[in-house]
C-alpha positions as CSV (number, residue, x, y, z in Angstrom):
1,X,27.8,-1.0,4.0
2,X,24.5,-0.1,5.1
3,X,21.6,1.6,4.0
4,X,19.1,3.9,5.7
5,X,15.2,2.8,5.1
6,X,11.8,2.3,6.8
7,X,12.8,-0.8,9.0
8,X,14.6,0.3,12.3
9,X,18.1,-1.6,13.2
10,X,17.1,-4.5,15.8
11,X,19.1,-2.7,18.3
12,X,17.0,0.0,18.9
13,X,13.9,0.2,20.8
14,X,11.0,2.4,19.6
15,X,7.5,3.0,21.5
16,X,5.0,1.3,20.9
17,X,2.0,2.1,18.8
18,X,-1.5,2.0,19.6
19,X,-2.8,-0.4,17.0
20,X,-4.3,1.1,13.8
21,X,-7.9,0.6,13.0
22,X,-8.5,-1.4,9.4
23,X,-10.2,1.0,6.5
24,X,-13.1,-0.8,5.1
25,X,-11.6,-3.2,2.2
26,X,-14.6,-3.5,0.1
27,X,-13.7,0.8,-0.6
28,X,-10.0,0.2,-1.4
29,X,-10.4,-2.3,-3.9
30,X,-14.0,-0.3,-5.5
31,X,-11.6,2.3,-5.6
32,X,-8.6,0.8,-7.4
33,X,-10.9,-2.0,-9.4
34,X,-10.4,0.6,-12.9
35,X,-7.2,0.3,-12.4
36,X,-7.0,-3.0,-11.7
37,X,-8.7,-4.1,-14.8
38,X,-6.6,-1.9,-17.1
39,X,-3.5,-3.7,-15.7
40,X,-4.7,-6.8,-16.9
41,X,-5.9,-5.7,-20.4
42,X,-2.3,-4.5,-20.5
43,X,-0.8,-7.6,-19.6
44,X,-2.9,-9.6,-21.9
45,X,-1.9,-7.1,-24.7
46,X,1.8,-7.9,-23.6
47,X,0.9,-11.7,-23.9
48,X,-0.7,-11.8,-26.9
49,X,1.8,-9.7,-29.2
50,X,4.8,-11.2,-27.7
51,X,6.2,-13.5,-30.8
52,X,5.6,-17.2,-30.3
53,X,8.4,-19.1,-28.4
54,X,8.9,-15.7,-26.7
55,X,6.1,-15.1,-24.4
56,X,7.5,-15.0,-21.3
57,X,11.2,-13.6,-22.5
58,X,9.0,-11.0,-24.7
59,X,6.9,-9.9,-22.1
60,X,7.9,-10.6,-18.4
61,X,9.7,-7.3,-18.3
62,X,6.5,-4.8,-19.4
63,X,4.7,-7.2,-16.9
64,X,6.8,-6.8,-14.2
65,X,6.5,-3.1,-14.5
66,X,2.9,-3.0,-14.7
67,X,2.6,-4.4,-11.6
68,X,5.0,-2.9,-9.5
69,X,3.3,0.2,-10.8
70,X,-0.4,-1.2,-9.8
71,X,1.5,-2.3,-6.2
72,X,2.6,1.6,-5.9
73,X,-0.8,2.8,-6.7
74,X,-2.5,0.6,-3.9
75,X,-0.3,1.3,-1.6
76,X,-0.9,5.3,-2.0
77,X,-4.1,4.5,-2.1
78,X,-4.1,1.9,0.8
79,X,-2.0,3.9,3.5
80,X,-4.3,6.9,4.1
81,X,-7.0,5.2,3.8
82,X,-5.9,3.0,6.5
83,X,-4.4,6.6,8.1
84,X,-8.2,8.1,7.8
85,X,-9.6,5.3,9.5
86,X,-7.5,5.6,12.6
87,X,-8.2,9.6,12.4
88,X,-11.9,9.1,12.1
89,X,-11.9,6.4,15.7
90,X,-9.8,9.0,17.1
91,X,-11.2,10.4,19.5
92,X,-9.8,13.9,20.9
93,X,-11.9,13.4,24.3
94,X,-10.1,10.7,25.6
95,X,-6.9,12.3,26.6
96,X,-3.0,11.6,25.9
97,X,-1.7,8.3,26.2
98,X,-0.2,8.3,29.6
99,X,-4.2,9.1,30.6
100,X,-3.1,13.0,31.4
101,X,-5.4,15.7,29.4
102,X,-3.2,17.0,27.0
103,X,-1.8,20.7,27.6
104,X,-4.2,23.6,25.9
Protein backbone atom coordinates (compact mmCIF):
# COMPACT_ATOMS: atom_id res chain seq x y z
CA UNK A 1 0.00 0.00 0.00
CA UNK A 2 1.31 3.15 -0.87
CA UNK A 3 1.12 6.61 -0.07
CA UNK A 4 1.22 9.82 -2.04
CA UNK A 5 3.82 12.59 -0.63
CA UNK A 6 6.51 15.17 -1.54
CA UNK A 7 9.22 12.53 -2.74
CA UNK A 8 8.61 11.37 -6.36
CA UNK A 9 8.70 7.34 -7.09
CA UNK A 10 12.40 6.43 -8.31
CA UNK A 11 10.85 5.57 -11.54
CA UNK A 12 10.03 8.71 -12.75
CA UNK A 13 12.11 11.26 -14.17
CA UNK A 14 11.47 15.01 -13.41
CA UNK A 15 13.46 18.10 -14.95
CA UNK A 16 15.78 19.45 -13.50
CA UNK A 17 15.95 22.54 -11.33
CA UNK A 18 18.05 25.44 -11.66
CA UNK A 19 19.66 25.48 -8.18
CA UNK A 20 18.08 27.80 -5.55
CA UNK A 21 20.04 30.61 -4.10
CA UNK A 22 20.62 30.30 -0.01
CA UNK A 23 18.52 33.22 2.12
CA UNK A 24 20.87 34.86 4.35
CA UNK A 25 20.94 32.56 7.73
CA UNK A 26 21.97 35.12 10.13
CA UNK A 27 17.87 36.57 9.25
CA UNK A 28 16.20 33.17 9.64
CA UNK A 29 17.45 32.35 12.89
CA UNK A 30 17.14 36.60 14.18
CA UNK A 31 13.87 35.90 13.06
CA UNK A 32 12.86 32.67 14.90
CA UNK A 33 15.54 33.34 18.03
CA UNK A 34 12.01 34.49 20.31
CA UNK A 35 10.80 31.60 19.51
CA UNK A 36 13.46 29.66 19.95
CA UNK A 37 14.10 30.73 23.47
CA UNK A 38 10.50 30.23 24.56
CA UNK A 39 10.83 26.55 23.44
CA UNK A 40 13.44 26.02 25.78
CA UNK A 41 11.91 27.88 28.78
CA UNK A 42 9.19 25.48 28.01
CA UNK A 43 11.14 22.53 28.01
CA UNK A 44 12.94 23.39 31.19
CA UNK A 45 9.49 24.10 32.78
CA UNK A 46 8.61 20.46 31.54
CA UNK A 47 11.90 19.24 33.21
CA UNK A 48 11.72 20.72 36.23
CA UNK A 49 8.02 19.90 37.32
CA UNK A 50 8.24 16.44 36.09
CA UNK A 51 8.25 14.24 39.53
CA UNK A 52 11.62 12.83 40.45
CA UNK A 53 12.35 9.35 38.92
CA UNK A 54 9.99 10.52 36.10
CA UNK A 55 11.81 13.11 34.10
CA UNK A 56 12.16 11.71 31.02
CA UNK A 57 8.75 9.40 31.19
CA UNK A 58 6.97 12.72 32.59
CA UNK A 59 8.18 14.95 30.11
CA UNK A 60 9.49 13.48 26.79
CA UNK A 61 6.05 13.63 25.37
CA UNK A 62 5.35 17.72 25.90
CA UNK A 63 9.02 17.85 24.72
CA UNK A 64 8.66 16.07 21.71
CA UNK A 65 5.75 18.29 20.83
CA UNK A 66 7.46 21.43 21.41
CA UNK A 67 9.82 20.77 19.02
CA UNK A 68 8.15 19.31 16.28
CA UNK A 69 6.12 22.45 16.65
CA UNK A 70 9.38 24.84 16.71
CA UNK A 71 10.67 22.38 13.49
CA UNK A 72 7.18 23.46 11.73
CA UNK A 73 7.66 27.03 12.49
CA UNK A 74 11.26 27.17 10.90
CA UNK A 75 10.39 25.49 8.20
CA UNK A 76 7.39 28.05 7.27
CA UNK A 77 9.60 30.45 8.05
CA UNK A 78 12.72 28.90 6.27
CA UNK A 79 11.02 27.97 2.81
CA UNK A 80 10.09 31.42 1.51
CA UNK A 81 12.64 32.87 2.68
CA UNK A 82 14.82 30.57 0.83
CA UNK A 83 11.84 31.09 -2.10
CA UNK A 84 12.40 35.13 -1.88
CA UNK A 85 15.92 34.72 -2.25
CA UNK A 86 15.77 32.84 -5.53
CA UNK A 87 12.90 35.60 -6.58
CA UNK A 88 15.03 38.49 -5.66
CA UNK A 89 18.49 36.79 -8.11
CA UNK A 90 15.86 36.36 -10.57
CA UNK A 91 16.34 38.11 -13.05
CA UNK A 92 13.39 38.60 -15.73
CA UNK A 93 16.13 39.90 -18.50
CA UNK A 94 17.77 36.86 -19.00
CA UNK A 95 15.19 34.89 -20.96
CA UNK A 96 13.60 31.22 -20.58
CA UNK A 97 15.56 28.45 -19.88
CA UNK A 98 16.07 26.93 -23.22
CA UNK A 99 17.84 30.64 -23.93
CA UNK A 100 14.47 31.72 -26.13
CA UNK A 101 12.85 35.20 -24.88
CA UNK A 102 9.79 34.16 -23.41
CA UNK A 103 6.43 34.88 -25.39
CA UNK A 104 4.72 38.48 -24.48
Amino acid sequence: MGQTGCIPAPHLELPPMEPMPPFDRAADVAALWEQVEAVLGRVADAINTAPDGYVIAASERTVLHLFADLRKTAYEAGIPMRTDAAEAAFSPSDGSRDGQDAPR
